[in-house]
ROLUM-523470 format. One record per residue: residue number from 1; x, y, z of N, C-alpha, C, CB in turn. Coordinates in steps of 0.02 Angstrom, whole numbers, plus 50000, padded with zeros to 5 digits. Glycine has a CB too. Layout:
BEGIN
NUM  X  Y  Z  X  Y  Z  X  Y  Z  X  Y  Z
...
***
This chain:
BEGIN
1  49930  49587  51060  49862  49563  51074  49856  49491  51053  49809  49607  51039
2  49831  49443  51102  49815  49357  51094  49762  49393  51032  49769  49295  51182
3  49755  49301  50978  49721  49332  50923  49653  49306  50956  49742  49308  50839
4  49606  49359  50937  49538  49365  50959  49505  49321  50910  49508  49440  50959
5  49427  49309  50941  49375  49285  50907  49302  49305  50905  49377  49234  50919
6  49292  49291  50856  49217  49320  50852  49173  49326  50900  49182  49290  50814
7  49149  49378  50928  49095  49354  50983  49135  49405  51052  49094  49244  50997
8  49205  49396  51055  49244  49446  51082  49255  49501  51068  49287  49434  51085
9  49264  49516  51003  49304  49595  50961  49264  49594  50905  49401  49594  50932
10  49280  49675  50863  49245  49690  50828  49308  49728  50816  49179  49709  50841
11  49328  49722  50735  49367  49771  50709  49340  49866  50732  49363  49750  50622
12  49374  49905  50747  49347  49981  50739  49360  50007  50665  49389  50034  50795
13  49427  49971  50609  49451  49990  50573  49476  49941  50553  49474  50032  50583
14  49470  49919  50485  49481  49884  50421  49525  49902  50371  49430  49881  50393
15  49597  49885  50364  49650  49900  50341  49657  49861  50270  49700  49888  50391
16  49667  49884  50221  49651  49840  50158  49703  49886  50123  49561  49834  50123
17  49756  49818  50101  49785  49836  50042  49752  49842  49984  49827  49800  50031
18  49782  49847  49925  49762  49855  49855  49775  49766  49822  49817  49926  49814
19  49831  49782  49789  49853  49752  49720  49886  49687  49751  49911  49804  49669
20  49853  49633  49760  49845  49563  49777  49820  49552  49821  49888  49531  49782
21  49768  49594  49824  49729  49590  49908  49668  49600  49886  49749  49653  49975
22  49637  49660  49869  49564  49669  49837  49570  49649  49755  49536  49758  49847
23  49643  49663  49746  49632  49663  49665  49689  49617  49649  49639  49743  49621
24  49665  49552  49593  49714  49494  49573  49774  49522  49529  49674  49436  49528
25  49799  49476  49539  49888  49498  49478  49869  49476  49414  49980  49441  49495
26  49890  49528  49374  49868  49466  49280  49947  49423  49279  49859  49539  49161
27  49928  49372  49244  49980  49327  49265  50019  49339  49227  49971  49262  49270
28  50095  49339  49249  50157  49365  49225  50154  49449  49191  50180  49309  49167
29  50091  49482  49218  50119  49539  49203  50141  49583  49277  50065  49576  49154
30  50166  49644  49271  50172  49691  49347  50111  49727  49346  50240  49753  49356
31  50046  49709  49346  49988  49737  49342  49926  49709  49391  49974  49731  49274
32  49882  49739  49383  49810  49686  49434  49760  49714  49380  49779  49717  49546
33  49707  49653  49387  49646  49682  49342  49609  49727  49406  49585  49610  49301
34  49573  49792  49356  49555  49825  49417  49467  49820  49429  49584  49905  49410
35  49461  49760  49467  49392  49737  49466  49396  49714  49541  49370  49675  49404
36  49337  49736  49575  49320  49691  49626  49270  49642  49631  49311  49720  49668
37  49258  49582  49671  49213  49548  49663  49161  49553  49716  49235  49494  49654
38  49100  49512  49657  49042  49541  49725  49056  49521  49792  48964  49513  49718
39  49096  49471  49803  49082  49437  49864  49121  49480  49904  49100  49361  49868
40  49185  49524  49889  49233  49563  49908  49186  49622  49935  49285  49579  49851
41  49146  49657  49891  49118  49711  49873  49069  49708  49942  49086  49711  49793
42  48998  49615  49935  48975  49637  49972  48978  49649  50060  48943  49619  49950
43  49058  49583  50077  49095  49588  50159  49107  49657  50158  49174  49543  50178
44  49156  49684  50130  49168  49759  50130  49111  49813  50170  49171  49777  50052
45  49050  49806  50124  49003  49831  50147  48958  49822  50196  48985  49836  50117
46  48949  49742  50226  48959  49729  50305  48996  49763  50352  48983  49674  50315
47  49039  49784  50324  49090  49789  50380  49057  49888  50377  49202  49759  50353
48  49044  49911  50334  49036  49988  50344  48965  49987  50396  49022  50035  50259
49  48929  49946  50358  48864  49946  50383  48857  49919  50461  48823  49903  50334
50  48922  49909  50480  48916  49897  50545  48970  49932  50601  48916  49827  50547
51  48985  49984  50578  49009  50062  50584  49093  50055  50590  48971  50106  50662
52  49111  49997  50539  49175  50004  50559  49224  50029  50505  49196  49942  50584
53  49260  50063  50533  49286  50134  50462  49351  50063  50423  49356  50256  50519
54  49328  50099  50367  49365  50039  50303  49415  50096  50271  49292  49998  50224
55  49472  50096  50283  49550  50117  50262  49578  50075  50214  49601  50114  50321
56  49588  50105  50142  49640  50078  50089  49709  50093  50124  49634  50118  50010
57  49764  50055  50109  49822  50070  50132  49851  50031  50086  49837  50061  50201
58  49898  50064  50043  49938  50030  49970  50017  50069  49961  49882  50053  49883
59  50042  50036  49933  50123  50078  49905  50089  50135  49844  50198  50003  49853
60  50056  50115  49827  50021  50150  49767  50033  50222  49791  49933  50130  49755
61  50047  50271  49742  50016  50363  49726  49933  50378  49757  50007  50379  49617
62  49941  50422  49762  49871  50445  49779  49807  50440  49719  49882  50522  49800
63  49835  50444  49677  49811  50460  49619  49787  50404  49581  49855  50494  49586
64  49827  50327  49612  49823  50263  49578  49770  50241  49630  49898  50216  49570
65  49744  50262  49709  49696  50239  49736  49619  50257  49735  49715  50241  49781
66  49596  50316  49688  49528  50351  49700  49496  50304  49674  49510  50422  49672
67  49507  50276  49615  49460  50225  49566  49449  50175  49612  49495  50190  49493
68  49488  50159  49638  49470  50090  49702  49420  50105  49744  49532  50070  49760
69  49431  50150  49766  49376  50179  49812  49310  50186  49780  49395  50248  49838
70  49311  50199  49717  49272  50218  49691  49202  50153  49676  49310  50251  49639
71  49268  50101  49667  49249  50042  49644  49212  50013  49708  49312  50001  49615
72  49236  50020  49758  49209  49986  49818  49170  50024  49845  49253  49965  49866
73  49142  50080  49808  49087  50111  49847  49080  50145  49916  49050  50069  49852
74  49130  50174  49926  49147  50171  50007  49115  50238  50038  49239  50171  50024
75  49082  50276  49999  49037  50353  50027  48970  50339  50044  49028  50417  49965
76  48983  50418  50078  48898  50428  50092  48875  50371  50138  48847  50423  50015
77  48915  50310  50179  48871  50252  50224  48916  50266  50260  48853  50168  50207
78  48886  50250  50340  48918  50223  50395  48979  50210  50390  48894  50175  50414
79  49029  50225  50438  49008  50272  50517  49025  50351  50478  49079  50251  50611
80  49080  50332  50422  49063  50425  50372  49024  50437  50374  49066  50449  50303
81  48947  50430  50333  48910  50457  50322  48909  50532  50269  48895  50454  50376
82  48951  50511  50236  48946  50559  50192  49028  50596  50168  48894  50610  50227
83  49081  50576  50235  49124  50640  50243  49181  50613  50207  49141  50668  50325
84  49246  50623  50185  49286  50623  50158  49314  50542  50182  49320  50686  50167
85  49332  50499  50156  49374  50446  50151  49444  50462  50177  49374  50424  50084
86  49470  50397  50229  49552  50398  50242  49576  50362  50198  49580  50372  50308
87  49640  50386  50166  49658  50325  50123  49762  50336  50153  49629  50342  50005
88  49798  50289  50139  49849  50277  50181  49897  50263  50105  49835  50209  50247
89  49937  50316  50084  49966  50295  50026  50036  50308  50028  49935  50324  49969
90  50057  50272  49985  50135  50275  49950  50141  50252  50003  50184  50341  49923
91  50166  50211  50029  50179  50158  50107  50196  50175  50182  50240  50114  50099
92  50148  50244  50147  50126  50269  50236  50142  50350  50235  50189  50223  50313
93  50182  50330  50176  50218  50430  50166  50152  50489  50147  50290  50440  50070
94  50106  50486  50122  50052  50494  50111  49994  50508  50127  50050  50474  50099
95  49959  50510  50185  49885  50537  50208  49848  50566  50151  49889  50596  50264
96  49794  50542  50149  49754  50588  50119  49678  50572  50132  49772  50592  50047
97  49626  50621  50138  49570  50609  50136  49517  50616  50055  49554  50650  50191
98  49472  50599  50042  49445  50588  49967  49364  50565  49965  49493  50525  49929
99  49324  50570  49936  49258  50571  49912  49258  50598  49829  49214  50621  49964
100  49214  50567  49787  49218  50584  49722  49191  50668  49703  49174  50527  49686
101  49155  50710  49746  49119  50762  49715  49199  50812  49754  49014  50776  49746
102  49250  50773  49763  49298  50851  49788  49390  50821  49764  49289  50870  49914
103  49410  50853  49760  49500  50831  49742  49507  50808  49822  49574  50916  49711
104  49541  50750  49797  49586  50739  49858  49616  50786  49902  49634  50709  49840
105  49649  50785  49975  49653  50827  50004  49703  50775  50037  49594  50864  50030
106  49765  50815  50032  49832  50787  50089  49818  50813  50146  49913  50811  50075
107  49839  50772  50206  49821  50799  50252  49892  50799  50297  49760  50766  50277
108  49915  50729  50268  49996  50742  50314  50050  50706  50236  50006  50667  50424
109  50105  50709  50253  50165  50699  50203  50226  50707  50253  50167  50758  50135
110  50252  50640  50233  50318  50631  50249  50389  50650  50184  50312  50552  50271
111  50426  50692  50207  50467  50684  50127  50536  50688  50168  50453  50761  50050
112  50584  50654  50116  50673  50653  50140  50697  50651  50058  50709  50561  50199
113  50780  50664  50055  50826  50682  50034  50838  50612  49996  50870  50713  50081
114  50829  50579  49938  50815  50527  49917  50888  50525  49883  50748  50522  49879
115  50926  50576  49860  50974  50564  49828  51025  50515  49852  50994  50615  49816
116  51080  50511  49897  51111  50472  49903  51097  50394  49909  51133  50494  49938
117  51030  50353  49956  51007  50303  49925  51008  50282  49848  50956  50307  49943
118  50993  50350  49802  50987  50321  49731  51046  50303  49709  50959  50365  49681
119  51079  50335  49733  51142  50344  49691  51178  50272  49719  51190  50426  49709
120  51160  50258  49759  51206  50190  49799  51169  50152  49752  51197  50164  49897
121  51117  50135  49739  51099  50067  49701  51109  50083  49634  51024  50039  49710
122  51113  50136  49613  51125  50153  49538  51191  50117  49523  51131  50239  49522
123  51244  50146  49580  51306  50111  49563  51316  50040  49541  51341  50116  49612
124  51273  50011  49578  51262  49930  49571  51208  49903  49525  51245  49901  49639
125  51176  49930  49495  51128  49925  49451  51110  49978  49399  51080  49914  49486
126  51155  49978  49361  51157  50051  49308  51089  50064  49293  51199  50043  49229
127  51077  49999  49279  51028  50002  49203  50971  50013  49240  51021  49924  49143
128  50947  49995  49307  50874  50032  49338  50860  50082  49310  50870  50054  49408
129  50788  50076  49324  50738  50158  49310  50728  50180  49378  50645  50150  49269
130  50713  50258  49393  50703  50291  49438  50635  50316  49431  50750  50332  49444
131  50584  50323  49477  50523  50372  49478  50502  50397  49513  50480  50361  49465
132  50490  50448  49528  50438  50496  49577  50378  50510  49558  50459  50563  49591
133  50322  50531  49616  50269  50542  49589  50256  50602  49556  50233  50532  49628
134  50220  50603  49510  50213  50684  49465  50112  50694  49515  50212  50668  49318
135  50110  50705  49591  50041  50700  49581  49993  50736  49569  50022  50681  49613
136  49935  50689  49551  49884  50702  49508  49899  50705  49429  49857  50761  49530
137  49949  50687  49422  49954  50656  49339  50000  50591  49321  49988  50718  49288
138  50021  50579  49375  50079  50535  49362  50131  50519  49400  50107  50554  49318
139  50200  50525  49337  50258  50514  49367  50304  50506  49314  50256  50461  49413
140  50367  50541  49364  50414  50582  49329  50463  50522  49324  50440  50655  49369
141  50509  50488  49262  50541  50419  49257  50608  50438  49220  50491  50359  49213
142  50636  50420  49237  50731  50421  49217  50704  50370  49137  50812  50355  49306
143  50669  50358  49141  50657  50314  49070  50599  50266  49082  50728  50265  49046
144  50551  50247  49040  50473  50226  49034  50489  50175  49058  50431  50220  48967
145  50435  50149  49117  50432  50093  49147  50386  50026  49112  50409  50115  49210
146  50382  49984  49119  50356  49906  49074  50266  49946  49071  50367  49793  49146
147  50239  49918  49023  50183  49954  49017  50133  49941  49091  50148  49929  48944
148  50091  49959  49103  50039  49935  49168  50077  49936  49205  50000  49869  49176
149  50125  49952  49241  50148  49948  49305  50148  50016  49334  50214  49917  49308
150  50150  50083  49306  50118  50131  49381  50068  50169  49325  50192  50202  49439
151  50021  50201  49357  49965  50245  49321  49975  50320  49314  49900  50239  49358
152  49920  50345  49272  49942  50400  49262  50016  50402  49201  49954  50423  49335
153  50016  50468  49181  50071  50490  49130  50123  50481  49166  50071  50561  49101
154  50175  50461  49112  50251  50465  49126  50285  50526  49090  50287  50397  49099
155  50321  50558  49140  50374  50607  49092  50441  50588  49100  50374  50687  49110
156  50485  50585  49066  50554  50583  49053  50598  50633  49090  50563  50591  48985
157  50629  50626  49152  50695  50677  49179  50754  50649  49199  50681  50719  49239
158  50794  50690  49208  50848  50660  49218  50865  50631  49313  50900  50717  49185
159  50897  50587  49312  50888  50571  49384  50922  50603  49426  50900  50512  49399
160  50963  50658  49415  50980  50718  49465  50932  50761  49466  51039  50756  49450
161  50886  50783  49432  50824  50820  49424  50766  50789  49481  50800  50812  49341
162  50770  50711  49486  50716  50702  49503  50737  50690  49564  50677  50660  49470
163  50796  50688  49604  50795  50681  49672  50817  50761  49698  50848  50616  49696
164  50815  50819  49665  50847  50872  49664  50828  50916  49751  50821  50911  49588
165  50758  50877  49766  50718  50909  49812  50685  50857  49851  50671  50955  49781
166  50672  50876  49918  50622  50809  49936  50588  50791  49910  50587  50804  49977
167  50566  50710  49928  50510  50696  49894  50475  50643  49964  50529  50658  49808
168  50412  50617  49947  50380  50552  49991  50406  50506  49962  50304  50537  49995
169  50429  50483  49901  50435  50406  49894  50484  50414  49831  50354  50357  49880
170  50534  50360  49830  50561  50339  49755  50548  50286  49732  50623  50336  49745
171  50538  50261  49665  50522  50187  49656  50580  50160  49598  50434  50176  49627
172  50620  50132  49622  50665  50083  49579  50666  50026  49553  50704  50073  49597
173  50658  50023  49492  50626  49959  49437  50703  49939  49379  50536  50003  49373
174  50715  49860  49406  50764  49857  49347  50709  49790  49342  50868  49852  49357
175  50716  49792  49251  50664  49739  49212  50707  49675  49214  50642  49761  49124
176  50775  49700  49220  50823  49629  49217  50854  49595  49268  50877  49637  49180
177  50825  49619  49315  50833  49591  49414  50781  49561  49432  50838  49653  49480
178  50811  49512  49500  50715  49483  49516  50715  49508  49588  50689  49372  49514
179  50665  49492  49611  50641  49532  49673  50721  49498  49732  50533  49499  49704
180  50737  49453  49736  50774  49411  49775  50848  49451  49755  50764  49323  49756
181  50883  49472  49682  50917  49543  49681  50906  49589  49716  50913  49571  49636
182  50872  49626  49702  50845  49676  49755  50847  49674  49852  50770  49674  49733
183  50827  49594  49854  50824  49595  49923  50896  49590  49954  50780  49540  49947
184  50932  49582  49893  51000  49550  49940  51044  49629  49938  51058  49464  49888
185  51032  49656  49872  51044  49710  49862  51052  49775  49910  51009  49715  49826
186  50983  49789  49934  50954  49808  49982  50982  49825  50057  50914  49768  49980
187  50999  49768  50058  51032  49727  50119  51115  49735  50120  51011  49640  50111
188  51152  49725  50084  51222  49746  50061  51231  49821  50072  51233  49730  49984
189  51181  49863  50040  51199  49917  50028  51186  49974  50095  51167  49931  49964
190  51140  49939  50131  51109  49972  50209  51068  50015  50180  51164  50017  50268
191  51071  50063  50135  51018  50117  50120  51006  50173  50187  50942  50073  50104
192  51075  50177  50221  51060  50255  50246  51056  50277  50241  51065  50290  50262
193  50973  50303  50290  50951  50372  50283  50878  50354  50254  51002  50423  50231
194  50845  50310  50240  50815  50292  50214  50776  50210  50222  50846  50311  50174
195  50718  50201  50226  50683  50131  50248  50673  50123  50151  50588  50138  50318
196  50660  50055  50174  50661  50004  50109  50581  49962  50111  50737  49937  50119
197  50550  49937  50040  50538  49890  50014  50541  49853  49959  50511  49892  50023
198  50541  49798  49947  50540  49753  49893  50490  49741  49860  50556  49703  49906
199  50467  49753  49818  50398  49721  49783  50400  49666  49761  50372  49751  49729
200  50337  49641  49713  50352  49574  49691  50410  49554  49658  50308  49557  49653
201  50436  49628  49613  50485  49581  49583  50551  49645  49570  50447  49535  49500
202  50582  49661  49538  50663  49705  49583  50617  49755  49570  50767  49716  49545
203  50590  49778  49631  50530  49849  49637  50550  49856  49699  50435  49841  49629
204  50597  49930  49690  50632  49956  49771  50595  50017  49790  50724  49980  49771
205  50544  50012  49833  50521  50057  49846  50553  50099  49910  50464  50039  49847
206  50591  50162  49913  50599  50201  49940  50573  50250  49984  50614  50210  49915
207  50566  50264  50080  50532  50297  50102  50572  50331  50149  50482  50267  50118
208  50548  50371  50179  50577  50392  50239  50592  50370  50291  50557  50424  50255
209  50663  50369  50349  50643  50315  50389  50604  50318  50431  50681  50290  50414
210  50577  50259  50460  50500  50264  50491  50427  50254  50476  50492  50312  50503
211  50461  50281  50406  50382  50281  50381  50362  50209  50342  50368  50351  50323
212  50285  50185  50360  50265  50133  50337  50199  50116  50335  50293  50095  50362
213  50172  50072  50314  50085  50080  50291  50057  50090  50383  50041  49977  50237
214  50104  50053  50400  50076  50053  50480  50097  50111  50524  50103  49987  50521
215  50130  50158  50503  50159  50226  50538  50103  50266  50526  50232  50262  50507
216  50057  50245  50438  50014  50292  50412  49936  50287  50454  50009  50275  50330
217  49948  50199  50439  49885  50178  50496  49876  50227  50574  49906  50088  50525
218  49923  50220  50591  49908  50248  50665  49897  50319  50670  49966  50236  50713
219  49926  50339  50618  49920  50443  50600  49834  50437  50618  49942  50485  50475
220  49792  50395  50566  49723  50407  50563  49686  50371  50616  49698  50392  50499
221  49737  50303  50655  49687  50312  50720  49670  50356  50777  49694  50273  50751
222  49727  50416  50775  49729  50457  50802  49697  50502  50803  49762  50466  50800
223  49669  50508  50745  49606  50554  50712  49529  50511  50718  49625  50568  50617
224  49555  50457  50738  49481  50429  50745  49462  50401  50799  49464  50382  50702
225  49527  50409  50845  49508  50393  50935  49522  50310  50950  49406  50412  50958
226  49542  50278  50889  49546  50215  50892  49647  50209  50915  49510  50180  50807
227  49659  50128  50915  49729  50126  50942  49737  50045  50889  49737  50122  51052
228  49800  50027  50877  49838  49971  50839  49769  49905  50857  49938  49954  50882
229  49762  49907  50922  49722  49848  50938  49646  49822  50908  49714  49857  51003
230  49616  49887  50907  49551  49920  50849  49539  49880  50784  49572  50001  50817
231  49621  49860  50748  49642  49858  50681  49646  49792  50652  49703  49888  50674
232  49612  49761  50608  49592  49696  50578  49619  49748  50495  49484  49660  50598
233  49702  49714  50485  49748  49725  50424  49730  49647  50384  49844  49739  50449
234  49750  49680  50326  49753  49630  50277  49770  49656  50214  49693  49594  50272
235  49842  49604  50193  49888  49633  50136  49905  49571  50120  49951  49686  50151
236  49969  49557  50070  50008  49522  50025  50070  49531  50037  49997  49536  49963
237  50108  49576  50023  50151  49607  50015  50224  49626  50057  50118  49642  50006
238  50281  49612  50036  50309  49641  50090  50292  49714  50114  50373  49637  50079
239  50282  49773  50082  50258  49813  50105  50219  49811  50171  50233  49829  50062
240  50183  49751  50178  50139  49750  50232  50141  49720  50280  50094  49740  50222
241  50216  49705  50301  50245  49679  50338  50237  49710  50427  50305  49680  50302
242  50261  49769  50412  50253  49830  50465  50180  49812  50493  50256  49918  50427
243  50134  49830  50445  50068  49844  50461  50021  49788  50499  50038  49862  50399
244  50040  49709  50474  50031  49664  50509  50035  49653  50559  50045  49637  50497
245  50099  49673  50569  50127  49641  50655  50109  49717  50685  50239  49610  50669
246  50097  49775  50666  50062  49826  50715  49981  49801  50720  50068  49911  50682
247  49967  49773  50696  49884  49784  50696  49872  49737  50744  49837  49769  50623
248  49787  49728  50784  49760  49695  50844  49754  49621  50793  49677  49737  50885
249  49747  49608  50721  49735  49573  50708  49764  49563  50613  49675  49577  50739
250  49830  49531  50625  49862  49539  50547  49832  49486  50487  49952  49523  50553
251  49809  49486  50438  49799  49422  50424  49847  49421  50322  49693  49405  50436
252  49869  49379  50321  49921  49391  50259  49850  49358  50221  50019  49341  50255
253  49888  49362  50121  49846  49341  50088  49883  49261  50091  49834  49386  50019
254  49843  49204  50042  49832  49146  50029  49910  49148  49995  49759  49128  49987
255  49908  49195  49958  49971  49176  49906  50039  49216  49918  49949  49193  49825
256  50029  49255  49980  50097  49286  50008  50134  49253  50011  50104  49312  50060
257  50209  49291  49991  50270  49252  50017  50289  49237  50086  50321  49282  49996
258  50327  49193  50112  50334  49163  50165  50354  49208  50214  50371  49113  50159
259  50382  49256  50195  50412  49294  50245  50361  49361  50274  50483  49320  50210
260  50297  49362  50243  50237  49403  50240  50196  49373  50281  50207  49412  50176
261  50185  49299  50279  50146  49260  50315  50157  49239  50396  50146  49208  50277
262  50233  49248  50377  50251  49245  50470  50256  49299  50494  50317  49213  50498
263  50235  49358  50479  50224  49433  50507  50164  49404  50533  50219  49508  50454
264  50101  49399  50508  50024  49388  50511  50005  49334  50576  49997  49354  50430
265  49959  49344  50588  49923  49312  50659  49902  49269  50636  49870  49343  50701
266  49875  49265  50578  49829  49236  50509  49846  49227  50430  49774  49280  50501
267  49824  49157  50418  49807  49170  50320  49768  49157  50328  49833  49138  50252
268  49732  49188  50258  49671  49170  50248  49685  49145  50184  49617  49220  50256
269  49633  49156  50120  49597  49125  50053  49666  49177  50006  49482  49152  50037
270  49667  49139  49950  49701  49176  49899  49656  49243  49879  49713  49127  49835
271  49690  49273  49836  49646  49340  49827  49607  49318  49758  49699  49423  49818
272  49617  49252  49723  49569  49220  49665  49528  49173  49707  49610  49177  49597
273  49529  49166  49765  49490  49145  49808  49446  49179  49863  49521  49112  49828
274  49447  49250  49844  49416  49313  49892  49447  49301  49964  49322  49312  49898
275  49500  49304  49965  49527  49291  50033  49505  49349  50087  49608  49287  50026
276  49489  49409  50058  49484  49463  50101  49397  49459  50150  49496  49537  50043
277  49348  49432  50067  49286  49415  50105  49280  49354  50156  49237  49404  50056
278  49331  49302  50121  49357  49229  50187  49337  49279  50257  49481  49197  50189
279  49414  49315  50267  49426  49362  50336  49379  49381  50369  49454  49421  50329
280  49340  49437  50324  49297  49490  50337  49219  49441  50375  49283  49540  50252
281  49205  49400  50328  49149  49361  50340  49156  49348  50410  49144  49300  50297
282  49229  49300  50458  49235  49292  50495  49204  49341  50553  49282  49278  50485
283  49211  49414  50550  49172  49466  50582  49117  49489  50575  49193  49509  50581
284  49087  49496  50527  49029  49519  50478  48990  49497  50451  49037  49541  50439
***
């Protein structure tokens, strides 16, 4: 789709990452403060109030996205009106719907055979940590990850234990690699059988192949009668690479890496610059 302009289109659906997108990085830690701002808070709510369905979509657990939601107020208004929230998690492996008065509710899940991927980068990187999600409490870690970097409890297993069975997602963290390890890593090793991302920094997130924030996206336009073109995305992240270049309208953050930004149709504002309300305003 040529990129549209105001006055032409109207998002149907509003794709919003998390953690450098609604919510800033603390500096030099693997964390975000978890605050939104008003100006974030009040485009956001333009955009409901003018019936267009607002989708979290993050690498995050299910379990690491309700507070967000919570934070942004996203029930009970337009075009819901009351009914359960889509939210698009673990990088697409994930569906789930949510409102605060009920438990989350999976609705779809992707899972594969994670072991041999691990074991290929293990070889090359002893000293990594391994994790799966424990959900609704956590997550299960070959050994404790840097403080603030995933939510919820950690338990201690062994890493034949934790790939023993399918799962939706693995997350591989070495504290003494940088993200640009990882990428080359990554890349050397092919990871058959299995799709890849990089996080900010050697954060290998593990999925099924296929699956991606934008595989997750389209699960729920399907449920909502909408199509890729509908879709005004906005992320940071390599993660959100996929999701960009599927959507009618990609727009990267201010402070994405270069290779995030040429996915996108668009930059907009840093995310200490409300880059998301920059966007949103543009429609709303």
């Amino acid at each position: 789709m040529s990129t549209p302009e105001p006055g032409d289109w109207t998002p149907g659906l509003v794709a919003l990452d998390i953690d450098g997108t609604l919510l800033a990085w603390v500096d030099g830690a693997g964390t975000t403060y978890e605050t939104i701002t008003p100006r974030v808070h009040a485009a956001v709510h333009r955009a409901l109030d003018a019936g267009t369905h607002v989708v979290l979509a993050s690498g995050r657990s299910p379990h690491g996205m309700t507070a967000i939601a919570d934070l942004l107020e996203l029930f009970g208004l337009p075009p819901g009106g009351g009914e359960r929230l889509w939210v698009v998690a673990s990088n697409g492996a994930v569906i789930f719907r949510y409102d605060p008065g009920h438990e989350l509710e999976v609705v779809h899940e992707e899972t594969f055979d994670a072991g041999p991927a691990v074991r290929a980068v293990l070889q090359q990187r002893p000293g990594a940590i391994v994790a799966i999600e424990d959900r609704g409490r956590g997550y299960r870690v070959s050994s404790p990850f840097p403080d603030g970097e995933l939510s919820g409890e950690m338990s201690l297993a062994e890493v034949d234990d934790l790939v023993s069975r399918p799962v939706s997602r693995v997350i591989i963290r070495d504290p003494d690699a940088t993200a640009e390890d990882f990428v080359a890593l990554a890349a050397d090793l092919g990871l058959h059988g299995t799709d890849y991302v990089v996080g900010w920094t050697a954060w290998l997130d593990l999925t099924p192949v296929g699956v991606s924030k934008a595989s997750g996206l389209e699960h729920v336009c399907r449920e909502l009668g909408l199509t890729s073109s509908d879709v005004l995305a906005i992320g940071d992240g390599r993660n959100d690479i996929e999701m960009l270049r599927w959507a009618g309208r990609g727009v990267a953050m201010g402070q994405a890496v270069e290779v995030v930004r040429e996915a996108a149709d668009d930059v907009t504002e840093t995310v200490h610059d409300d880059g998301v309300a920059v966007e949103l305003e543009r429609w709303f």
